[in-house]
N, C-alpha and C positions, 0 to 999 in steps of 0.2 A: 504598575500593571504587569509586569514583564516577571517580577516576582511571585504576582499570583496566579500566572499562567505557570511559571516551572512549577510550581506545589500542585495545580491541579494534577500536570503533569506525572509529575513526580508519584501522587497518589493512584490516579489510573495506574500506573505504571507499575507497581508493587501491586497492586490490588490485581492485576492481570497476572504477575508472576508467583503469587502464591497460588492464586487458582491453578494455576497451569501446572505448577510442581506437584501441589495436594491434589485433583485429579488423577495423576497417573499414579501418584503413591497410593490412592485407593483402587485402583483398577482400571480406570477409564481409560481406554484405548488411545495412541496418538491420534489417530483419525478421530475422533469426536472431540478431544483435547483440540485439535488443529483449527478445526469447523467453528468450534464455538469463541477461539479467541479470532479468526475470520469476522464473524458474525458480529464483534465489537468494533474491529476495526474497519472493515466495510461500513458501519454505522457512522461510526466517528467522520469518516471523508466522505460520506455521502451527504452528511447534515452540514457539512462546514462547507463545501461544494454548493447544495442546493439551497442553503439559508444565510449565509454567509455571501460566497461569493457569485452566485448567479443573482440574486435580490440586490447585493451593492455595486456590484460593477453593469452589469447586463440591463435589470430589470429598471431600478431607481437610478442610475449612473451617478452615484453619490461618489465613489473609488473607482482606482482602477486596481489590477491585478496585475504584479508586474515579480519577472523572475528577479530582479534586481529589487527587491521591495524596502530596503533600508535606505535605498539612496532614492527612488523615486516617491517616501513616504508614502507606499501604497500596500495592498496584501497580498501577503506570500501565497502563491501557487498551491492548489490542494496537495501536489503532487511533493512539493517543499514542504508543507505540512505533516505528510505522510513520513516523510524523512527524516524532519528531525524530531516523529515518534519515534521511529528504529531506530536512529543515533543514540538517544536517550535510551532506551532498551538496552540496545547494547552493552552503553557504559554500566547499566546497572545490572544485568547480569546475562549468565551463559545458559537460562534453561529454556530461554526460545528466540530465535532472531525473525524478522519479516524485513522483506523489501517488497519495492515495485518494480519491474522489469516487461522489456516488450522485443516484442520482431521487430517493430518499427520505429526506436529509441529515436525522440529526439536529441537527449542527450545518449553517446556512444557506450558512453558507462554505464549506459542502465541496458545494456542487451542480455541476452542470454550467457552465463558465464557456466554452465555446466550444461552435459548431456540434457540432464534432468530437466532443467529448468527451458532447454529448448523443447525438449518432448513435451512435457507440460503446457507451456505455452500455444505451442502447435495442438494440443488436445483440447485445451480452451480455447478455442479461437473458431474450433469446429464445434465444441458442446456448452457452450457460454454457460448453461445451467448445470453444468457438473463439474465436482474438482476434479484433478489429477492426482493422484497417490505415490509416492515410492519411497524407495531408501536410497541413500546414498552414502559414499564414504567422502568429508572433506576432511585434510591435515591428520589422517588416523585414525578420527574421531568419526561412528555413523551418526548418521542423520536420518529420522522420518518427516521427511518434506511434504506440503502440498502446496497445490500450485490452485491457484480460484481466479477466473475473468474478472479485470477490471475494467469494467462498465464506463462507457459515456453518458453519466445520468444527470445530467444538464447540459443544455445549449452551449454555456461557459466551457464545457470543457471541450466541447466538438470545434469550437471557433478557435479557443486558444490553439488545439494543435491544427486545424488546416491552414491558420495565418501566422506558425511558428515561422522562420524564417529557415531553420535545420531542421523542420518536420520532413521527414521521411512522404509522409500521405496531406492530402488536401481533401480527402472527401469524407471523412468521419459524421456521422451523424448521431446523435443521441440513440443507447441503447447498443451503439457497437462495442464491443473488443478492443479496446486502445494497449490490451499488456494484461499482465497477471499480478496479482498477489501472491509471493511467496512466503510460507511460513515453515518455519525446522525449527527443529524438537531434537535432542540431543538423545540415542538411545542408549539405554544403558543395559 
């Protein structure tokens, strides 16, 4: 199983980096480049979230959801999911990176690590329905970032963080602001 999840993986994965690269090599702007690999990945954790793990833990209580999911055989946190697509990303190449980040990290490593990304953050939080735009310079190299609200869009996930134990907040309800999506684009 674990094998056919890295191949699926693996395929999204290339299949998202060619487009990304072939987009801007034919003209399309970072910002439309940014949005529409958003618009996949927003999808991807919103369907594994809402059909996944609000249906198995929440709705049927057949699992639970647990940050520790290898040792409590149970499933990985959307938010753990999301990450080790970026990990993977990562290792596989440098023409886009994404994470997840927030004001209100439960985990301390996930806050804001750049101006940008706290500006942003701050800009979604007040306009849920619109990204943030910029550039930035990291290690030399620029960068065209955006930053998109990451949504409470299931019960599962408003619950998971008000009865975090290191959650920052306890009053989250579906449809809030829990953090952002960050995505960068290497400009050349």
């Amino acid at each position: 199983m674990q094998i056919l999840i890295n191949k699926s993986v693996a395929f999204v994965v290339t299949m998202m980096t060619v487009f990304a690269v072939e987009a801007v090599a034919q003209g399309v702007s970072y910002q439309r480049v940014a949005d529409m690999l958003y618009l996949v990945l927003s999808a991807d954790r919103a369907v594994y979230t809402e059909k996944v793990v609000q249906r198995l833990t929440l709705d049927e209580q057949v699992i639970m959801v647990s940050e520790h999911f290898e040792d409590d055989a149970a499933l990985p946190l959307p938010s753990q999911m999301f990450r080790f697509g970026s990990e993977y990303v990562a290792d596989e190449t440098e023409d886009f990176s994404y994470s997840l980040v927030s004001l209100d990290p439960i985990n301390k490593k996930n806050g804001p690590g750049t101006d940008l990304e706290r500006e942003g953050l701050e800009f979604v939080v007040d306009n849920p329905d619109e990204a943030f735009y910029g550039e930035e310079e990291l290690g030399g190299q620029l960068y065209f970032a955006a930053v998109y609200a990451d949504i409470a869009v299931a019960e599962a996930c408003a619950s998971c963080h008000n009865n975090h134990q290191d959650s920052p907040r306890d009053d989250l309800e579906v449809g809030d602001v829990m953090g952002g999506v960050i995505i960068r684009i290497p400009v050349e």
